[in-house]
C-alpha positions in Angstrom: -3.8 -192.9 -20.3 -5.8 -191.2 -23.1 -6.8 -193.9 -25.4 -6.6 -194.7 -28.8 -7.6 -190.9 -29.5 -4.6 -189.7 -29.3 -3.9 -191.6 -32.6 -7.1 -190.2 -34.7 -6.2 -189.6 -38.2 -2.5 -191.2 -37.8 -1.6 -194.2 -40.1 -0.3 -197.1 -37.3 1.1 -200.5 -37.5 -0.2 -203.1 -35.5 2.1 -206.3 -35.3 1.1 -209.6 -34.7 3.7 -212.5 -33.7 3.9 -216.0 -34.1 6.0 -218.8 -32.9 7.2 -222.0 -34.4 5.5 -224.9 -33.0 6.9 -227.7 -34.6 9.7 -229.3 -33.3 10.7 -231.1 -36.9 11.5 -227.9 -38.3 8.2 -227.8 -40.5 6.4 -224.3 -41.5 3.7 -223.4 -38.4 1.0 -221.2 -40.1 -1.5 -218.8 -38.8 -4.0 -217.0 -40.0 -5.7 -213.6 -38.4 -9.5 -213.0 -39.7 -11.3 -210.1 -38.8 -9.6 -208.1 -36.3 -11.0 -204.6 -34.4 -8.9 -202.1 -31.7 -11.5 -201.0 -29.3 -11.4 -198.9 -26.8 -13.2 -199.2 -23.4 -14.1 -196.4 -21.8 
């Protein structure tokens, strides 16, 4: 596998999912702070 190279200069998506938690058919919220893609070497 190369990496995240392979993707330099090339607009992505990255998708995050959540699940609803609450069996009385409320709203489940989520919030994502400060995120970062990494690659180890």
């Amino acid at each position: 596998m190369s990496g995240v190279s392979a993707y330099a200069g090339q607009k992505i998506t990255v998708k995050f999912t959540g699940v609803e938690t609450d069996k009385g058919g409320g709203t489940t919220d989520f919030v994502i702070d400060d995120t970062a893609l990494n690659q180890a070497s």
